[in-house]
N, C-alpha and C positions, 0 to 999 in steps of 0.2 A: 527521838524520831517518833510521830506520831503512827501508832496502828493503822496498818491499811482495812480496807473494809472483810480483807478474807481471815484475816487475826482472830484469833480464839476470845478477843477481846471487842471485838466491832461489837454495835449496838444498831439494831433495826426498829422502823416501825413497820405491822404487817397493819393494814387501816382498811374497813371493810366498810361500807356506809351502806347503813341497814334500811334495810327493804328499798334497796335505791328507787327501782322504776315506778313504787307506789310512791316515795316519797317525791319523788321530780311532780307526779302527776295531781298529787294534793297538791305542791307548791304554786304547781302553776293555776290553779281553781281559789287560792287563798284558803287553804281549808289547812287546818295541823292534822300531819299525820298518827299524831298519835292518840286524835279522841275522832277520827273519819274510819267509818269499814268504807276502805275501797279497796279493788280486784283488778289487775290491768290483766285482762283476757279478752280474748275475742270470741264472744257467745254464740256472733253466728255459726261459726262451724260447724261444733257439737258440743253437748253436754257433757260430753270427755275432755273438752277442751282445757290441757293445761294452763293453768294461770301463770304468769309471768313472773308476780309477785301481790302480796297481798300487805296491808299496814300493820303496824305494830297494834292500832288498836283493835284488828280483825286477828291480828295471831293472839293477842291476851282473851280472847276470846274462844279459843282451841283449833283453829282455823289454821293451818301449816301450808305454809310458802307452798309453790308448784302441787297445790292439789290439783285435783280436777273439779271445773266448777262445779259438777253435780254432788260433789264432796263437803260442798258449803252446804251447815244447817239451814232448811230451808226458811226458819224462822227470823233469819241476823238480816237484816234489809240492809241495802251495801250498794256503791256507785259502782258501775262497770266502768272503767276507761280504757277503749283501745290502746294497744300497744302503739308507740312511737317512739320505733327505735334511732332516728336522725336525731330528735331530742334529746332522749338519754346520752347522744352520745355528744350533743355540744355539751348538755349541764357536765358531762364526767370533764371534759376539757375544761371549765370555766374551774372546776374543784381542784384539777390538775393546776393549773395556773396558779393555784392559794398555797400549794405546797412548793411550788417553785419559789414562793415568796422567802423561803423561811432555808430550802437547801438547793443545792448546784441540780441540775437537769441529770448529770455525773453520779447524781446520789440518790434520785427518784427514780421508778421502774413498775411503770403498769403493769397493774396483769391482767384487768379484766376492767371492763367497764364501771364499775363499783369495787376494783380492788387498786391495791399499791401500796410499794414497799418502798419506803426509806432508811437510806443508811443515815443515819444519822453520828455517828461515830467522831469525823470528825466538827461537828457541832458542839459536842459536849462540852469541852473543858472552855469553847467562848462563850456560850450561855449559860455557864457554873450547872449544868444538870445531867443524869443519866435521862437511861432513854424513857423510863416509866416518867420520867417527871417531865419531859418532852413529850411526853402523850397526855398528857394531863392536862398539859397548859403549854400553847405555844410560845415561841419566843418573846412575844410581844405580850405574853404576859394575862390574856384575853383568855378566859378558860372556853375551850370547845369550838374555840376559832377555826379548825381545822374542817369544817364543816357543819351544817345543822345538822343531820344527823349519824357522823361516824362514830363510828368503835375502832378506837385504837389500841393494839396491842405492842407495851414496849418490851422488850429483851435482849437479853445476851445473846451472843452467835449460837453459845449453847442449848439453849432453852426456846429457840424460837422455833415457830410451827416449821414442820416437815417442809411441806409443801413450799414453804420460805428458804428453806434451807436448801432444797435442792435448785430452785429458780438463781438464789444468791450461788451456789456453787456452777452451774452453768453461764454464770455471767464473767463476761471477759474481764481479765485484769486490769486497771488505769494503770497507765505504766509512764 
């Protein structure tokens, strides 16, 4: 009998896709997130205004996610984009959808608009891989297919983040 997902044995992906709302907002401008400084904040408010999120090429620049704008060197010239969170939340549905490709609705589990957990468990032994090699390269073989830009982390029930751990332990049983 195959391991159910609460087994000492189940296998999750916890999948975090980095800098989502900058990255949505370069996408939709045709710009790569990762050579754009862009900021989705909204400037008029205040200068304290927290930023929503900032790009991978404005954080390798020492710039950290949820600063406050007046926190950006004022030297790094950078695109502001409103926040638009209707958007964000079709593209997180459209990503959703990519992972449905691959496991049961049964085995996916948002947590947050740029996060979600897959059980992947019983996956394994049809597409001959653990879960680190199912975060690697999806089933179809396409590495990174799982979106442009997430991070996927694969593990053991044991080894997987807290915060996975207790969402998956609050989650009903399939019975």
């Amino acid at each position: 009998m195959a391991p159910d997902a609460h087994t000492p044995n189940g296998a999750y992906l916890a999948i975090g896709l980095k800098s989502f709302h900058a990255s949505v907002e370069c996408a939709d401008r045709g710009l790569d997130p990762f050579a754009t400084d862009l900021v989705v904040a909204d400037p008029t408010r205040s200068p304290n205004t927290i930023c929503l999120a900032v790009t991978p090429s404005l954080k390798a620049k020492g710039v950290r996610n949820r600063c406050r704008i007046r926190e950006i060197p004022q030297g790094i010239p950078y695109i502001t984009a409103m926040p638009r969170m209707h958007r964000y939340m079709e593209v997180s549905a459209q990503v959703y959808a990519i992972y449905l490709r691959y496991v049961s609705s049964q085995d996916a589990w948002p947590y947050s608009v740029d996060e979600a957990f897959l059980d992947v468990t019983p996956y394994r032994a049809p597409y001959g891989s653990n879960a680190r090699e199912l975060a690697r390269a999806p089933p179809t073989g396409r590495r990174g297919h799982w979106s442009p830009t997430a991070r996927t982390r694969g593990s053991s029930h044991t080894a997987s983040p807290r915060r996975c751990e207790r969402r998956l332990a609050s989650r009903p049983r399939r019975g």
